[in-house]
Structures are given as structure tokens and as C-alpha cells.
RORO-139477 format. One record per residue (C-alpha): x, y, z; residue number from 1; residue in one letter. Coordinates in Angstrom, 1 decimal, m for minus. Example, Ala and Ser with C-alpha at 12.3 -4.5 7.8 and 13.67 -1.06 7.14 Angstrom:
2
<rec X="12.3" Y="m4.5" Z="7.8" nr="1" rest="a"/>
<rec X="13.7" Y="m1.1" Z="7.1" nr="2" rest="s"/>
***
This chain:
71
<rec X="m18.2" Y="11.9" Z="6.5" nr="1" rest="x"/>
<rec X="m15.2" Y="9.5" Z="6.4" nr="2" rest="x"/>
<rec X="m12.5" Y="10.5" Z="4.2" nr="3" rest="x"/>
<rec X="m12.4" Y="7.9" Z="0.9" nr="4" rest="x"/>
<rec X="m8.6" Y="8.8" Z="m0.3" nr="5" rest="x"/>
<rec X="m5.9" Y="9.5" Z="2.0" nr="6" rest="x"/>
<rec X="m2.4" Y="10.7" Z="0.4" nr="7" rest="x"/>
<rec X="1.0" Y="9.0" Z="0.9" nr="8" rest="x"/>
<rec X="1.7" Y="10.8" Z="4.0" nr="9" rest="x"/>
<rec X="m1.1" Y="10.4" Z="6.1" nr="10" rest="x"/>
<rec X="m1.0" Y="6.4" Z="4.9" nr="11" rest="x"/>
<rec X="2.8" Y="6.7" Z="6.0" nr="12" rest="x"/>
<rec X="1.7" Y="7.8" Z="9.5" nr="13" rest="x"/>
<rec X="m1.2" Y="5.6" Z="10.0" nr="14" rest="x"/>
<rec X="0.7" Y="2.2" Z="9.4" nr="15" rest="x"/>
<rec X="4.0" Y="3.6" Z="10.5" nr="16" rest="x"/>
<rec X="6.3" Y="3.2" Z="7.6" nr="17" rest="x"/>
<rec X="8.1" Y="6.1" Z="5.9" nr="18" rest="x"/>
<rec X="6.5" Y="7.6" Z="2.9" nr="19" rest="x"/>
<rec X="8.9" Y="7.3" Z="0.7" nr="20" rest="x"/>
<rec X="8.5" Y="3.7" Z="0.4" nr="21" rest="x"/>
<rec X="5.0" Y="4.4" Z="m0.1" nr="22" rest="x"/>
<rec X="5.3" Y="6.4" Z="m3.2" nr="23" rest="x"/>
<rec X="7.9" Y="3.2" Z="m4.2" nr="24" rest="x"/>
<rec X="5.0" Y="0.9" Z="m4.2" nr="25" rest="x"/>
<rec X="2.7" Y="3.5" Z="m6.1" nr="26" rest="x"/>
<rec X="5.5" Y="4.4" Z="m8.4" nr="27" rest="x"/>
<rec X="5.8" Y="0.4" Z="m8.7" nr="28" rest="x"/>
<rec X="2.2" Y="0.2" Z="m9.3" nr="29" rest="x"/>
<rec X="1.9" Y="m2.8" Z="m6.7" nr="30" rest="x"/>
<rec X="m0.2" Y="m0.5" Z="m4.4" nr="31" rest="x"/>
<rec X="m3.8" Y="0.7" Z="m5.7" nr="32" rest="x"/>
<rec X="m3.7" Y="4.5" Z="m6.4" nr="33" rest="x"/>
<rec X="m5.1" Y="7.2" Z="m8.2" nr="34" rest="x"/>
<rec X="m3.4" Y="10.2" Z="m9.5" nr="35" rest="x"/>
<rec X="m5.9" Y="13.6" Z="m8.6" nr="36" rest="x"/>
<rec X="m3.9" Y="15.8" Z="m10.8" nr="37" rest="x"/>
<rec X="m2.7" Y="15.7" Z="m14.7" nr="38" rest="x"/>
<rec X="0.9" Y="14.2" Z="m15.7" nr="39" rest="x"/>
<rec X="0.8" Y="11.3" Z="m12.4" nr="40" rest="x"/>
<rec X="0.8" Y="14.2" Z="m9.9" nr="41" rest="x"/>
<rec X="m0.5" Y="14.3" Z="m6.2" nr="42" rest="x"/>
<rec X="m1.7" Y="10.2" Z="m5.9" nr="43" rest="x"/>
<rec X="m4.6" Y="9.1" Z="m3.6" nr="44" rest="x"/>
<rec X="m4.7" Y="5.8" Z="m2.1" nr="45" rest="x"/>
<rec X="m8.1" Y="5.0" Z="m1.5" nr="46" rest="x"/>
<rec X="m9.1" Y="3.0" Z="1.9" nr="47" rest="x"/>
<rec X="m8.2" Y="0.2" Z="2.0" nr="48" rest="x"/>
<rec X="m5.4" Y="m0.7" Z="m0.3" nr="49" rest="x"/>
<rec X="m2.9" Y="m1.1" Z="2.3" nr="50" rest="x"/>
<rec X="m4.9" Y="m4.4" Z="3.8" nr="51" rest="x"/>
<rec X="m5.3" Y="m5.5" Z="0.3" nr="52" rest="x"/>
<rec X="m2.0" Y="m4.8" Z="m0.6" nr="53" rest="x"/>
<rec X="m0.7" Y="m7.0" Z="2.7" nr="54" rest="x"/>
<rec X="m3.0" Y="m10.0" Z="2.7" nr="55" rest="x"/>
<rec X="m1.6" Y="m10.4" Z="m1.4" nr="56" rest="x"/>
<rec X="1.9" Y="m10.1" Z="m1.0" nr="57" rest="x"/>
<rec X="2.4" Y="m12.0" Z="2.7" nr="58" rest="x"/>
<rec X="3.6" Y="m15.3" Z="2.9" nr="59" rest="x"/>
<rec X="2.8" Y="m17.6" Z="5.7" nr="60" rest="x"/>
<rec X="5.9" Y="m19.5" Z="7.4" nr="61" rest="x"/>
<rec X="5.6" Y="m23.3" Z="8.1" nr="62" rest="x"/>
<rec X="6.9" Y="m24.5" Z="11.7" nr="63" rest="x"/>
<rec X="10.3" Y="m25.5" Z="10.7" nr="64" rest="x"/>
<rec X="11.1" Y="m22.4" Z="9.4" nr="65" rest="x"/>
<rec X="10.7" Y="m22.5" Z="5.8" nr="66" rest="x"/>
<rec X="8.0" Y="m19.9" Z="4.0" nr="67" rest="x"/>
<rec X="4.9" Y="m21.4" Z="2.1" nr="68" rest="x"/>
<rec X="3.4" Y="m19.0" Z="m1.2" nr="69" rest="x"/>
<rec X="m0.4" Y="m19.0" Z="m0.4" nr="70" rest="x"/>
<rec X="m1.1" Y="m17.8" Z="m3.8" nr="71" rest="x"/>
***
């Protein structure tokens, strides 16, 4: 069975990025999490949060150089 939740770490080494600026964007709440333990302890980011979290915060850039908002 697939795991549903993985924790900052293992999303840190899946997508190659250190964890500490995964636990910025949970402790930023602008990457979905949950927290599996009382007083915001020991998040859980569930599958697929990272490729929602990219495809709302990317910005596409134009030929000439200059960035377009697609929101």
C-alpha cells in the first residue's frame, strides 16, 4: 500500500531541496500539511502537495524576457 503522508525529510529528498525550507513553507502555511501530533508537532505533507504547491506559485516567462502571473 502506497504511503498517503510523507514527512518533511523524505519530501526534502524526493524533490531535492533541503528540508529546512520545507518546514519554511509549512511553517508559512503556503504548503498543504497536517500536524500528526498535539501543539503543531511532527507535520505530514500528504501526496501531492508539492505539484500543487508548484503549478500555483510558478509564473510563466514571455519570450523577451519579462514574467507573465497566470493567476
Amino acid at each position: 500500500m502506497p504511503k498517503v503522508l510523507e514527512t518533511p525529510k523524505e519530501l526534502a529528498n524526493r524533490i531535492g531541496l533541503p528540508v529546512t525550507n520545507i518546514r519554511y513553507l509549512i511553517r508559512e502555511e503556503m504548503l498543504e500539511h497536517v500536524f500528526t501530533a498535539p501543539g503543531k508537532r511532527n507535520p505530514k505533507i500528504p501526496k501531492g502537495s508539492w505539484e500543487k504547491y508548484v503549478s500555483q506559485f510558478s509564473v510563466k516567462a514571455q519570450a523577451d524576457g519579462r514574467f507573465i502571473d497566470e493567476a
